[in-house]
C-alpha positions as a Python dict, from the first residue, in 0.01 Angstrom:
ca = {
    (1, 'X'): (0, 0, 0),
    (2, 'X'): (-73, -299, 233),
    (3, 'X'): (-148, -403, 565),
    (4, 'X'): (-158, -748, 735),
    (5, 'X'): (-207, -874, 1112),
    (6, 'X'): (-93, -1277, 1146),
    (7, 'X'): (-119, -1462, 1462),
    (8, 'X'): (159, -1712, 1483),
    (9, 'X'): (201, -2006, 1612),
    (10, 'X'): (594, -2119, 1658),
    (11, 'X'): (767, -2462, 1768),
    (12, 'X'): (1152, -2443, 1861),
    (13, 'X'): (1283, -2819, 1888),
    (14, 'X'): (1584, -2885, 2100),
    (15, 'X'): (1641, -3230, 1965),
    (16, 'X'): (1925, -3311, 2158),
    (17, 'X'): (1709, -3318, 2456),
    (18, 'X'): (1405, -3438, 2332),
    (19, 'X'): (1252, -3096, 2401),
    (20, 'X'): (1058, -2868, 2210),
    (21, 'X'): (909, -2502, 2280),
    (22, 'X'): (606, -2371, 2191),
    (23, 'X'): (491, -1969, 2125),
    (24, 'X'): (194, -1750, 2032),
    (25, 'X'): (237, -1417, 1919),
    (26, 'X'): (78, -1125, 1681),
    (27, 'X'): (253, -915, 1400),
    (28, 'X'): (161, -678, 1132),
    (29, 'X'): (294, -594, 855),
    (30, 'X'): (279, -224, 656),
    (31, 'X'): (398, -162, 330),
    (32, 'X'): (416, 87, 79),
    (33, 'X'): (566, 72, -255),
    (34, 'X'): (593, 360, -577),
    (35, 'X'): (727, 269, -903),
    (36, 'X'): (759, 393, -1260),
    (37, 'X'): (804, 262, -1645),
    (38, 'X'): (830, 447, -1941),
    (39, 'X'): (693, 283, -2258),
    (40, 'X'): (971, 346, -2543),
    (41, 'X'): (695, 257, -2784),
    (42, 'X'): (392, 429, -2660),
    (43, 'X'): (153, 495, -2927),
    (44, 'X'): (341, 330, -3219),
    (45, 'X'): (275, -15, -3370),
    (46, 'X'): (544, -223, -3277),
    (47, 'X'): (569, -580, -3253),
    (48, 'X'): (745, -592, -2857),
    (49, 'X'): (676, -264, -2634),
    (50, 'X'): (1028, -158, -2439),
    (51, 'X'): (991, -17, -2103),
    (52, 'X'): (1266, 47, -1816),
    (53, 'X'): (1122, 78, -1523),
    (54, 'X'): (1211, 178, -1121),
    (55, 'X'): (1028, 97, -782),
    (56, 'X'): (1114, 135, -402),
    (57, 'X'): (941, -54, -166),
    (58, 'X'): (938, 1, 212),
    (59, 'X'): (815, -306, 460),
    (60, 'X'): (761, -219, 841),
    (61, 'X'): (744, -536, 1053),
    (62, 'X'): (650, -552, 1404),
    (63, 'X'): (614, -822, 1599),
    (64, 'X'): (520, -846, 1928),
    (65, 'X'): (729, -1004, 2267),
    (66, 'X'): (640, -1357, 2341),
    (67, 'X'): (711, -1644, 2631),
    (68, 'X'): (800, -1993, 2506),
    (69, 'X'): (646, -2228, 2706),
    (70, 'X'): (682, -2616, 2699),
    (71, 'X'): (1103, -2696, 2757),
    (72, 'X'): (1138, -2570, 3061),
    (73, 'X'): (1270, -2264, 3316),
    (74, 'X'): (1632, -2378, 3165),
    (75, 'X'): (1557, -2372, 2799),
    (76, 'X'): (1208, -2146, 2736),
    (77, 'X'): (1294, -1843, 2624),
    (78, 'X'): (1136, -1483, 2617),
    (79, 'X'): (1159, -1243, 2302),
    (80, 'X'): (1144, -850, 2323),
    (81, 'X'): (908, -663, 2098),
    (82, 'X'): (1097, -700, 1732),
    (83, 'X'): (1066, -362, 1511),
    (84, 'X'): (1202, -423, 1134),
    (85, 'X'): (1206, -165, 850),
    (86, 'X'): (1304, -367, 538),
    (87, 'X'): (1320, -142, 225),
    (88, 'X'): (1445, -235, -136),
    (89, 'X'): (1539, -49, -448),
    (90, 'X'): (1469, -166, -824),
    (91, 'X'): (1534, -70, -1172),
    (92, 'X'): (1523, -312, -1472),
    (93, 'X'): (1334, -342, -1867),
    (94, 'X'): (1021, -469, -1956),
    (95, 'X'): (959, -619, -2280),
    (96, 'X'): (596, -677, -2373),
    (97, 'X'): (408, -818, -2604),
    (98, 'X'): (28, -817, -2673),
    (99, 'X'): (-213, -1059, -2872),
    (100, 'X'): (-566, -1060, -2973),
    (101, 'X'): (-694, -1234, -2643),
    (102, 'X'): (-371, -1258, -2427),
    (103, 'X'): (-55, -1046, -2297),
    (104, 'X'): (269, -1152, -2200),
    (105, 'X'): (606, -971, -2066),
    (106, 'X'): (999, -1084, -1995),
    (107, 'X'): (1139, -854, -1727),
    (108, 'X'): (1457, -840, -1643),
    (109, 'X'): (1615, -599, -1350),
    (110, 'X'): (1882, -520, -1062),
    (111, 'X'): (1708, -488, -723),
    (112, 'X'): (1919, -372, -391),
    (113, 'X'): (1800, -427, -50),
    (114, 'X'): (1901, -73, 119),
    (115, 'X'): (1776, -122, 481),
    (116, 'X'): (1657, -462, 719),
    (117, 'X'): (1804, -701, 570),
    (118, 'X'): (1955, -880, 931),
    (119, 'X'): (1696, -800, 1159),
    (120, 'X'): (1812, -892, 1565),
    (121, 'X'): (1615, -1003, 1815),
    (122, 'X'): (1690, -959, 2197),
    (123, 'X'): (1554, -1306, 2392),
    (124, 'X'): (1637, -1430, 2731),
    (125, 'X'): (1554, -1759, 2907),
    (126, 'X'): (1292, -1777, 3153),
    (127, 'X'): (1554, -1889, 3425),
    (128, 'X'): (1751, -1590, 3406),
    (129, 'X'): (1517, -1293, 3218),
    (130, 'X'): (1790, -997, 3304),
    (131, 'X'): (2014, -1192, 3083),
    (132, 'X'): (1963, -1096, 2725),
    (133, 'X'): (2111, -1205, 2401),
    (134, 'X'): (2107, -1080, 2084),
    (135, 'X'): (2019, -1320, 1806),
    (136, 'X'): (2074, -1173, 1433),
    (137, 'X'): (1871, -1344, 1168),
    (138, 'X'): (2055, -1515, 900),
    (139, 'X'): (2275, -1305, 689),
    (140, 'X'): (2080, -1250, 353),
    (141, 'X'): (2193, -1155, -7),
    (142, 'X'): (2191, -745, -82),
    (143, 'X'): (2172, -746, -421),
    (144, 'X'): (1952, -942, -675),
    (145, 'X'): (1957, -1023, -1035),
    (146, 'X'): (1527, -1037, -1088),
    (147, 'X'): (1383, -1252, -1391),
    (148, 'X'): (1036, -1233, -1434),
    (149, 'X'): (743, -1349, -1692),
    (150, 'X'): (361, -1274, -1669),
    (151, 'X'): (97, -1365, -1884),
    (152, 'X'): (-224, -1235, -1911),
    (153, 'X'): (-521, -1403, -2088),
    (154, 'X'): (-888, -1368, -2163),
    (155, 'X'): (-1058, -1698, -2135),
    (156, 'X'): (-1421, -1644, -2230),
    (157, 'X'): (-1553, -1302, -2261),
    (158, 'X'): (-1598, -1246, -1874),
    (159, 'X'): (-1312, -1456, -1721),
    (160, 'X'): (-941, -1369, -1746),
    (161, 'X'): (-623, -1543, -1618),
    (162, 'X'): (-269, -1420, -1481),
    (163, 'X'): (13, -1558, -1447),
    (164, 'X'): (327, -1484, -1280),
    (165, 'X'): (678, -1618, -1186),
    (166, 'X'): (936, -1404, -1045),
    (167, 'X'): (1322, -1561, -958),
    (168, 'X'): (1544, -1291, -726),
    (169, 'X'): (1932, -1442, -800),
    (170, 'X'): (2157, -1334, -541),
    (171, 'X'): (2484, -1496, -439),
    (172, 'X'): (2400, -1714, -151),
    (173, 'X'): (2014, -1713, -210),
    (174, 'X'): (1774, -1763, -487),
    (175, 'X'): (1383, -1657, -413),
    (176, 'X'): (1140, -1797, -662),
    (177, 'X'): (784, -1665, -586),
    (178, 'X'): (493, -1735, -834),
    (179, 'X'): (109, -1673, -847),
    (180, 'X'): (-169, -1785, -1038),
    (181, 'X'): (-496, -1564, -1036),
    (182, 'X'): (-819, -1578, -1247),
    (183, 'X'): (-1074, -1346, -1234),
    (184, 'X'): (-1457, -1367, -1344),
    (185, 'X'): (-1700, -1040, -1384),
    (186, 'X'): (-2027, -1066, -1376),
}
């Protein structure tokens, strides 16, 4: 489960006329997210642990409406409030394998985006507010292939390291995310 607020801070350049406009707005973020695996190998000394595993995770976005200000009555534009439920679906296998001081694990799985995945957005420009167009975000892959690798290491005997890269393959998109964390306990 998480929760984030972000103040944001937006530029919209109209190059062709030499224009840009600016916004300031607030969003949060919820999210909640259940998964299971199943070690194949639990409790028996094998070289690589097998596990499939299976998550859904459910994002709520809202952000909040906003003025543009900056390009003028013609060309500033004003957003409604934007509510976005974005949820996804995943199932894959995990193969692990652990060491003396470190851990690492190959994941490989199918992940479907079942809800959110075009969000729209009603705006008009300051000139004429009763106007109002809807704006749909760019259209985004539904289904993933996910590759994924983590390591885990003990560096001394109170500091550890992680390690992770994650690639979501879909046709017209490819989403590499990766984090480095390390960890001392005193």
């Amino acid at each position: 489960m998480d929760y984030g607020r972000q103040k944001n801070q937006a530029t919209r350049y109209l190059r062709q006329l030499g224009l840009q406009a600016d916004s300031r707005y607030y969003s949060q973020t919820m999210s909640l997210g259940i998964g299971a695996s199943y070690n194949l190998h639990h409790g028996k000394e094998q070289l690589w642990q097998v596990s499939p595993y299976a998550d859904v995770n459910i994002t709520r976005y809202i952000q909040d409406g906003y003025s543009e200000t900056g390009a003028g009555a013609s060309y500033d534009q004003i957003a409604d409030k934007l509510t976005n439920t974005y949820s996804t679906g995943e199932f894959g296998i995990k193969v692990a394998r652990k060491l003396p001081k470190a851990h690492y694990a190959f994941n490989v799985g199918y992940k479907r985006v079942l809800s959110g995945s075009n969000p729209e957005m009603t705006v008009a420009y300051t000139l004429t507010p009763t106007d109002k167009i809807k704006i749909s975000g760019s259209e985004q892959d539904r289904e993933y292939l996910v590759v994924g690798l983590n390591i885990q290491g003990k560096l001394s005997k109170n500091v550890t390291i992680d390690g992770q890269i994650t690639d979501e393959i879909g046709k017209k998109s490819d989403n590499l995310t990766a984090s480095l964390m390390v960890r001392k306990v005193w």
